[in-house]
C-alpha positions as CSV (number, residue, x, y, z in Angstrom):
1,X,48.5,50.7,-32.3
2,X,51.9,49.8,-31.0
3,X,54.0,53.1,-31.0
4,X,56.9,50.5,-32.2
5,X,55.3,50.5,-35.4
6,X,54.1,53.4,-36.8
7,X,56.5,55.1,-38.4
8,X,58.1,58.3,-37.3
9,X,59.4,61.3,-39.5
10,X,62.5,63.2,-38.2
11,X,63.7,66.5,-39.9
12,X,66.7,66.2,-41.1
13,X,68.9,69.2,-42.5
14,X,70.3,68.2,-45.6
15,X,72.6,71.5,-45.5
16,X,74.8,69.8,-42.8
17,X,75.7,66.3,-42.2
18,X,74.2,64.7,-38.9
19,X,76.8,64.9,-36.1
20,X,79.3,66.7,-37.5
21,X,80.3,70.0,-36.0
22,X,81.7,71.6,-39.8
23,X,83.5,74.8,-37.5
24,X,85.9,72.3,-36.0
25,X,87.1,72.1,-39.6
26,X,87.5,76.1,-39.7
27,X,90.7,77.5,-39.7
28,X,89.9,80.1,-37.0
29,X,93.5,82.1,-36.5
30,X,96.4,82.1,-38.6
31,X,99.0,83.9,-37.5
32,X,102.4,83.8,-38.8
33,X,103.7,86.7,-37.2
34,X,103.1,89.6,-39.1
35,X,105.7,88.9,-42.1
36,X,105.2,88.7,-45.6
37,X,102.3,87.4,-48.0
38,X,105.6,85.4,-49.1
39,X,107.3,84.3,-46.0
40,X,103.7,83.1,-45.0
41,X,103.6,80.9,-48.1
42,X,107.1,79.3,-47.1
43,X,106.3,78.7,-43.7
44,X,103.0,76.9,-44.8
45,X,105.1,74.5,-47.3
46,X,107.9,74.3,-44.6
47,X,104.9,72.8,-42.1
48,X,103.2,70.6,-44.7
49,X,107.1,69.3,-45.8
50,X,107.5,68.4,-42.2
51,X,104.4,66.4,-42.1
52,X,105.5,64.3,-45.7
53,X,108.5,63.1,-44.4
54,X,106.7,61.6,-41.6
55,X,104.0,60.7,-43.9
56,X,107.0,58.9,-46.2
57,X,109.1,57.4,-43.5
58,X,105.9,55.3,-42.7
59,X,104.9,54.3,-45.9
60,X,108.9,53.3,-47.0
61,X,108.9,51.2,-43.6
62,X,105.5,49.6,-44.7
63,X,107.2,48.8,-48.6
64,X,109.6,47.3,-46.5
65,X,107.8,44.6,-44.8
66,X,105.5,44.1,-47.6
67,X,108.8,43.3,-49.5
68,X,110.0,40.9,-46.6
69,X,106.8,39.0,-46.4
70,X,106.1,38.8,-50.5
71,X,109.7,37.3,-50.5
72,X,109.3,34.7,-48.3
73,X,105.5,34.0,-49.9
74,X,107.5,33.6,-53.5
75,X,110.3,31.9,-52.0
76,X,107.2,29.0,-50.8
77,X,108.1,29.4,-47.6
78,X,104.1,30.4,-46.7
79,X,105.1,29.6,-42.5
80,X,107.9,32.2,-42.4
81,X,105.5,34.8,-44.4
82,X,102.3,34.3,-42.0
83,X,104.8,34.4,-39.3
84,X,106.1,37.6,-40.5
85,X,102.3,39.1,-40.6
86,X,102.1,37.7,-37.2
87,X,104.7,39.5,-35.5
88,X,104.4,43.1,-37.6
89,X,100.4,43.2,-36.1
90,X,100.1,45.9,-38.8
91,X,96.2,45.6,-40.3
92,X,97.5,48.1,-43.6
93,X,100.1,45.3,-44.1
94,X,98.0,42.1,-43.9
95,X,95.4,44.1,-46.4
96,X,98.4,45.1,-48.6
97,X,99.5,41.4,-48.4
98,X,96.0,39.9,-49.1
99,X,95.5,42.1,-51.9
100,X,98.4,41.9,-54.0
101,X,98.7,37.6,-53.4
102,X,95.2,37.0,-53.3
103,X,93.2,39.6,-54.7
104,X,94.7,41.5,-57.8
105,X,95.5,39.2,-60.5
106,X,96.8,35.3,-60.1
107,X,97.7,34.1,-56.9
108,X,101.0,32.7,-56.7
109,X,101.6,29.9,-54.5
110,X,98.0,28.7,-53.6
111,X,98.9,25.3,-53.9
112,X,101.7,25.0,-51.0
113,X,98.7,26.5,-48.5
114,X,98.1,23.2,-46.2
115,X,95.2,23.1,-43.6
116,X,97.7,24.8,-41.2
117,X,98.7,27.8,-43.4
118,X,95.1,28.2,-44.0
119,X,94.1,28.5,-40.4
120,X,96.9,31.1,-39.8
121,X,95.9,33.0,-42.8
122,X,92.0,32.7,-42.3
123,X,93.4,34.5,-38.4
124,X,94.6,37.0,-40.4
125,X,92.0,37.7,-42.4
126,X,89.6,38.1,-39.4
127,X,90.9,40.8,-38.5
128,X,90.8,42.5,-41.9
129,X,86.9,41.4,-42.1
130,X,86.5,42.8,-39.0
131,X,88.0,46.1,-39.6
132,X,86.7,49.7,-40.0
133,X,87.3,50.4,-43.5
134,X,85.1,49.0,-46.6
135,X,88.3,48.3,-48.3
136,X,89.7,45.9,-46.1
137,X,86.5,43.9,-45.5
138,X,86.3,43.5,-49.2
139,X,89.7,42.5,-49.5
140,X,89.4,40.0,-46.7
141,X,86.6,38.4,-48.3
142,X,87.8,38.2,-51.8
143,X,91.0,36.6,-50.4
144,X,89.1,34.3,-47.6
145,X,86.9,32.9,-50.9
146,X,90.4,31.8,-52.6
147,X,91.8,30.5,-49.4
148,X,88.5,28.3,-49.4
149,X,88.4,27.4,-53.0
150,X,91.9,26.1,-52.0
151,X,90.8,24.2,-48.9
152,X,87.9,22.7,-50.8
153,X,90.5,20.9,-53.3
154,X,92.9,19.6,-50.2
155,X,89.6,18.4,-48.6
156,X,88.4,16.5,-52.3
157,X,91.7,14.8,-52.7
158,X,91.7,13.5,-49.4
């Protein structure tokens, strides 16, 4: 018989997961420099305050151009907001975008997308059905079904 098909049994240790190397996540050396139990504690809250601001300065620049595009999507101006997508190339945004017009709760708007707007924005969502994370691909397909519910009425009343 045909090695191909017969099937094989591999041990796997279920104490570890396959491929990951758990001492890389080891803290292996801490060394503060000899002061306090308490001096050690601020320095730790220092070091993790350092990494929130940069942590917050990114997500108050992604509010930002969420904000910009949802007001020119309200406004029904759906060219300049799929332009705006376009020129941010920011994959966090178009799934933030997708998911609050198209995904969670009504969709505002639906019925200025033309043909055009609905090629730009199907572009858009390749990328996010395409993507890494779970998240996104469902997102992109929740959204790409309303975007072709939409199309399938502009195609009926022509």
């Amino acid at each position: 018989m045909n090695s191909f098909f017969t099937p094989s049994l591999y041990e796997v240790p279920t104490d570890t997961p396959l491929g990951l190397d758990l001492e890389k996540f080891l803290v292996t050396e801490v060394n503060f420099n000899g002061g306090t139990e308490e001096d050690n504690h601020s320095k730790v809250i220092q070091n993790l305050m350092k990494e929130n601001k940069t942590m917050l300065s990114i997500m108050n620049k992604r509010a930002l151009s969420m904000q910009a595009v949802t007001n020119w999507w309200n406004k029904g101006n759906i060219d300049c907001a799929v332009n705006m997508l376009s020129s941010r190339r920011d994959t966090s945004l178009i799934m933030d975008f997708f998911n609050y017009t198209f995904v969670k709760g009504t969709p505002t708007n639906l019925n200025l997308v033309s043909m055009e707007n609905a090629a730009a924005l199907m572009a858009h969502l390749y990328s996010l059905i395409n993507s890494k994370y779970e998240t996104y691909q469902i997102v992109g397909i929740k959204a790409l079904r309303k975007i072709f519910e939409q199309v399938s009425l502009l195609l009926s009343e022509n």
